[in-house]
mmCIF file of the C-alpha atoms, coordinates in Angstrom:
data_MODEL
# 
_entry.id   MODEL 
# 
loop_
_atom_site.group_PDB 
_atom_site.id 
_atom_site.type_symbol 
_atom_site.label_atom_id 
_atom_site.label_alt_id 
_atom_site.label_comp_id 
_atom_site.label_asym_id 
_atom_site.label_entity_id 
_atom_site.label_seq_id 
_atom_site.pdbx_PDB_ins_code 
_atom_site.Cartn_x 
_atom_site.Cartn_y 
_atom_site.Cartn_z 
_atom_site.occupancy 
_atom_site.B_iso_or_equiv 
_atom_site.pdbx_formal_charge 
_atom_site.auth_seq_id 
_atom_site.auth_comp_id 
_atom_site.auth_asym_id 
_atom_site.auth_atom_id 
_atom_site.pdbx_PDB_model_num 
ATOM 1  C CA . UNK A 1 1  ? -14.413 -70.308 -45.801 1.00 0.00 ? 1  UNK A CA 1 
ATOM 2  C CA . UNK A 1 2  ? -15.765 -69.266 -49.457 1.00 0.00 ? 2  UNK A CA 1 
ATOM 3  C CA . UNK A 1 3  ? -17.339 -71.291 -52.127 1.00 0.00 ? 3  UNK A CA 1 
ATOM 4  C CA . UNK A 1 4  ? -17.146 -70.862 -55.803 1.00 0.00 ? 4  UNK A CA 1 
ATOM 5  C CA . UNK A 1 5  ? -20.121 -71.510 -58.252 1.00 0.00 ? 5  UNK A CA 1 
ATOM 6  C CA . UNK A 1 6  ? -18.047 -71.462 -61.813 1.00 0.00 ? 6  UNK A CA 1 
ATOM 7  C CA . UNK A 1 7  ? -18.762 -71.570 -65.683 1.00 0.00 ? 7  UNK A CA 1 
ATOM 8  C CA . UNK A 1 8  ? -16.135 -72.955 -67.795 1.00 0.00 ? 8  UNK A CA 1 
ATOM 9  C CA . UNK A 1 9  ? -16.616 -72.975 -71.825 1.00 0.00 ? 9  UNK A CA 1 
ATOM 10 C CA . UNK A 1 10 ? -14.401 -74.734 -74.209 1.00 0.00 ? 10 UNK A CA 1 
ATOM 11 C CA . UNK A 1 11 ? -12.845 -73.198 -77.048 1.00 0.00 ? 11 UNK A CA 1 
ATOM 12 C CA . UNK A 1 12 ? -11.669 -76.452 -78.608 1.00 0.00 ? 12 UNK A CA 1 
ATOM 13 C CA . UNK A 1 13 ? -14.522 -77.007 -81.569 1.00 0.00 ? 13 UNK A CA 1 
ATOM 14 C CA . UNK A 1 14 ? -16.939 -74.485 -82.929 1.00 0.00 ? 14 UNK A CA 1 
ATOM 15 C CA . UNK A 1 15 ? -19.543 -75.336 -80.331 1.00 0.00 ? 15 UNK A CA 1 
ATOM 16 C CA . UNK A 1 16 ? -18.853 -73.719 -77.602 1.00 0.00 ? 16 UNK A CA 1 
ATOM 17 C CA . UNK A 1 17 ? -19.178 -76.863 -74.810 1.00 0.00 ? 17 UNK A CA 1 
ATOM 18 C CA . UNK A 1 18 ? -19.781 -75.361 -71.172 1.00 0.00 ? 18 UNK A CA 1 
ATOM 19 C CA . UNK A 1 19 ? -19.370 -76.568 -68.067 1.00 0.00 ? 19 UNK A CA 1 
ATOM 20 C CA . UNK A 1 20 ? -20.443 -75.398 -64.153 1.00 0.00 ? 20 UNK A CA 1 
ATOM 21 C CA . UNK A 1 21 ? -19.258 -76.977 -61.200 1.00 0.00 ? 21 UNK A CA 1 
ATOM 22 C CA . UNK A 1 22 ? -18.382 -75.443 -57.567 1.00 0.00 ? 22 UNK A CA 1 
ATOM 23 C CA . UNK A 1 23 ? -15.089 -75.540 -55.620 1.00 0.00 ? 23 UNK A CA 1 
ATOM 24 C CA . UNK A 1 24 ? -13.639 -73.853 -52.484 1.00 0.00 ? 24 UNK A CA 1 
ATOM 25 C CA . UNK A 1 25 ? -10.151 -72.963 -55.099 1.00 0.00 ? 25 UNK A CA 1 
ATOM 26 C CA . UNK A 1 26 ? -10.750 -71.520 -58.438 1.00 0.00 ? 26 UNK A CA 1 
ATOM 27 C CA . UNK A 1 27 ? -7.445  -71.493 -59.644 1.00 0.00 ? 27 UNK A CA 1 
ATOM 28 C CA . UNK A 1 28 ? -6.449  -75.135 -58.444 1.00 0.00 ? 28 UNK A CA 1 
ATOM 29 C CA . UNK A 1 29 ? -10.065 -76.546 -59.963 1.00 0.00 ? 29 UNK A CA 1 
ATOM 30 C CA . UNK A 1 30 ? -9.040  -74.849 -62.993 1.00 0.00 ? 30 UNK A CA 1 
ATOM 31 C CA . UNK A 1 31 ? -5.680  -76.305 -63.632 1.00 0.00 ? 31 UNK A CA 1 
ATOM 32 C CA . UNK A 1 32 ? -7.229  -79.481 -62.942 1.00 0.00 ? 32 UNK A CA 1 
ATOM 33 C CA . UNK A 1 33 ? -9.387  -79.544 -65.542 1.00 0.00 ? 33 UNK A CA 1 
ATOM 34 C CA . UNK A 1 34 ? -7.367  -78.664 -67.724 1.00 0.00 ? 34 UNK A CA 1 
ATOM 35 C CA . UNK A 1 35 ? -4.846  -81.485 -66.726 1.00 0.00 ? 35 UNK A CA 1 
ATOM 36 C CA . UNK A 1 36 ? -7.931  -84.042 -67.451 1.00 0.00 ? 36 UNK A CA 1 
ATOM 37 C CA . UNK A 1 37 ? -7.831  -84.321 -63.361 1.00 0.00 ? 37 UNK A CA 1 
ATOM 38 C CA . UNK A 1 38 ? -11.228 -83.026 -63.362 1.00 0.00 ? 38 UNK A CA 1 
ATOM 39 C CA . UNK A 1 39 ? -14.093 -84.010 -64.199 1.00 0.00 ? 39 UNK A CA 1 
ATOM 40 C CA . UNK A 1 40 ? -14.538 -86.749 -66.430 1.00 0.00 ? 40 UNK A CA 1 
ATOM 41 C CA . UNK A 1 41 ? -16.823 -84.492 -68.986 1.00 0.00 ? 41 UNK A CA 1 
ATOM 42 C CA . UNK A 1 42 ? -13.677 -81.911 -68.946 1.00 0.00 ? 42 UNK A CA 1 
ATOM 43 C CA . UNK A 1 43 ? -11.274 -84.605 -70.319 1.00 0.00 ? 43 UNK A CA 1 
ATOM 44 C CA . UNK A 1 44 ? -9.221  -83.639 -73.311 1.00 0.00 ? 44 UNK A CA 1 
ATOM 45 C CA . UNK A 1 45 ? -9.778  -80.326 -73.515 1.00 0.00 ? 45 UNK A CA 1 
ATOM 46 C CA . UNK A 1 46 ? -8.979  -76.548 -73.055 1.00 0.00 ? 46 UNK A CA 1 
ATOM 47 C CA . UNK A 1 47 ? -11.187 -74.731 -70.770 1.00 0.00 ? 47 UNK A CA 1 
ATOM 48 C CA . UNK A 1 48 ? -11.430 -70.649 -70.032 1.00 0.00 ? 48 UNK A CA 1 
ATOM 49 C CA . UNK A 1 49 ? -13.502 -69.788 -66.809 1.00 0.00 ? 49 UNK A CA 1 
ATOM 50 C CA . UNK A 1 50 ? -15.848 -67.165 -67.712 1.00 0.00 ? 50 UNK A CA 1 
ATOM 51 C CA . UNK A 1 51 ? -18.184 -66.940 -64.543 1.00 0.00 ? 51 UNK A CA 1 
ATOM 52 C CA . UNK A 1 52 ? -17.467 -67.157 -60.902 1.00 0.00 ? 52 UNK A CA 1 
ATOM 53 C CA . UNK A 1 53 ? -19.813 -66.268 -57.854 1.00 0.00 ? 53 UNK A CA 1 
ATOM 54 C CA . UNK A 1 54 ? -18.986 -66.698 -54.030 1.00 0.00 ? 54 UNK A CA 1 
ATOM 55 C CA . UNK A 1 55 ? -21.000 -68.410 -51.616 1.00 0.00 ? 55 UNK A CA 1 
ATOM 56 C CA . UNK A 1 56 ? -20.706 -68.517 -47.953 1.00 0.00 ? 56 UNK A CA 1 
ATOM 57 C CA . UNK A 1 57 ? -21.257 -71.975 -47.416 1.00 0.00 ? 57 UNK A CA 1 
ATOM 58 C CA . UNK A 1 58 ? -20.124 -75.119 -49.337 1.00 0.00 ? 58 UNK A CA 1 
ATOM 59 C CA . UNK A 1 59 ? -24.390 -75.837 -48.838 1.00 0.00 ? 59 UNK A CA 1 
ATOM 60 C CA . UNK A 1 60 ? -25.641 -72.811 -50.562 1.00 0.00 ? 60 UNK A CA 1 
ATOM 61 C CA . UNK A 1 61 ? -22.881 -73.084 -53.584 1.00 0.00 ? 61 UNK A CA 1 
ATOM 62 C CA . UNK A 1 62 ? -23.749 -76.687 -54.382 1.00 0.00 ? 62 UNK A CA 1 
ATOM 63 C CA . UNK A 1 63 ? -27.319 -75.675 -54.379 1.00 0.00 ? 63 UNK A CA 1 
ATOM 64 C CA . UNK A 1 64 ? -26.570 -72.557 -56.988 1.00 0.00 ? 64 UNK A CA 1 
ATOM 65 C CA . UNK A 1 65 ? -24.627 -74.811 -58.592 1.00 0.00 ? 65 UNK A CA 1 
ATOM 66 C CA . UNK A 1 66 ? -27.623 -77.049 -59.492 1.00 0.00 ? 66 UNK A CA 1 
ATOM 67 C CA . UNK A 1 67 ? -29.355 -74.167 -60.364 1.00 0.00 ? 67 UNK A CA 1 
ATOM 68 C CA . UNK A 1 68 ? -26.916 -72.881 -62.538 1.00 0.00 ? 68 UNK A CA 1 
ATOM 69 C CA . UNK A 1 69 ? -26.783 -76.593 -64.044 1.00 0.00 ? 69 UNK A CA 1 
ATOM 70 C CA . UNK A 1 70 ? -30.168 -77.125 -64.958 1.00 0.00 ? 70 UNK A CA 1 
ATOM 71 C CA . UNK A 1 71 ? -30.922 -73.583 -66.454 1.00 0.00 ? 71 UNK A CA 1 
ATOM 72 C CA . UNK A 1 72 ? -29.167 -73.594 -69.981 1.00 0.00 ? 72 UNK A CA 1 
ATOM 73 C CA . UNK A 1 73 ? -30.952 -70.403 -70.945 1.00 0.00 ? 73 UNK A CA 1 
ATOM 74 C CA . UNK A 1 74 ? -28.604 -68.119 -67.765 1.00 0.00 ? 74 UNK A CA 1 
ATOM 75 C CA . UNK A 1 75 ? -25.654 -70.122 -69.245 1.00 0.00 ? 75 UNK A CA 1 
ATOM 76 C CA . UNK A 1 76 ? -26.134 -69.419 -72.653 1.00 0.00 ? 76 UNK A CA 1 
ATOM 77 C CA . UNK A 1 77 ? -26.254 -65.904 -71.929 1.00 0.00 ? 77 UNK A CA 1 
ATOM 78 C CA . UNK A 1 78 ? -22.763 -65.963 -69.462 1.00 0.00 ? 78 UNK A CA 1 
ATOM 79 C CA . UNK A 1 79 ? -21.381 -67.505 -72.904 1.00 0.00 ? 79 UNK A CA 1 
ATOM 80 C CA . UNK A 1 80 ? -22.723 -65.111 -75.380 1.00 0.00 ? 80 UNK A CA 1 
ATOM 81 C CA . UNK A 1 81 ? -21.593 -61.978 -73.069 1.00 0.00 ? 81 UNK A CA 1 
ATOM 82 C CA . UNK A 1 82 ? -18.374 -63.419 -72.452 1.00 0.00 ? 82 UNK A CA 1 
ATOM 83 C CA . UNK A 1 83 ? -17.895 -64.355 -76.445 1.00 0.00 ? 83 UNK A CA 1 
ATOM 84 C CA . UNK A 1 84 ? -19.211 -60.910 -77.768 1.00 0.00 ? 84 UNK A CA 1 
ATOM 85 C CA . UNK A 1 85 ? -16.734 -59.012 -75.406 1.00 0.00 ? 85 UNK A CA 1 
ATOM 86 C CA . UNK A 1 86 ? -13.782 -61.308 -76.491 1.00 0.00 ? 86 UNK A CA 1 
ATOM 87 C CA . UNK A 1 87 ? -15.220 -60.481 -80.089 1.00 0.00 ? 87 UNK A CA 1 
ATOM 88 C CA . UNK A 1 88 ? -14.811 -56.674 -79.526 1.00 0.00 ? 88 UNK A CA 1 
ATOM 89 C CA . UNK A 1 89 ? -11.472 -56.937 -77.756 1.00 0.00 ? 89 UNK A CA 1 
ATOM 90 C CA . UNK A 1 90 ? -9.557  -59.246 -80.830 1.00 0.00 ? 90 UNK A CA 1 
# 
């Protein structure tokens, strides 16, 4: 069975707010979210998944995942790739 490490960003306000968890479904997690069904931080808004990495265990995700959490610098560049090439492509 897979893992997902993931980076959502919210288009709702001009900061873009980001978000990383890990799940085993992308698509369900997703749809959850953006039900409010996810996390409480993801509440009340609109979120795009920009990022996505596989892991082969549910241990090695959750401890990318952290990772991934804690360094803002590797997730503000995932956000300012992702929003340049969705510049280009409007």
């Amino acid at each position: 069975m897979s893992f997902f490490v993931y980076l959502l960003i919210s288009l709702n306000k001009k900061k873009k707010i980001s978000y990383v968890g890990y799940t085993k479904d992308l698509k369900e997690r997703l749809k959850l979210h953006n039900t409010s069904k996810g996390a409480k931080f993801t509440k009340g808004k609109k979120w795009i998944m920009i990022y996505n990495k596989r892991y082969k265990t549910k241990s090695i995700a959750m401890k990318e995942e952290y990772k991934l959490k804690k360094n803002y610098k590797k997730r503000k560049v995932i956000k300012d790739n992702y929003l340049k090439l969705n510049e280009k492509t409007s």
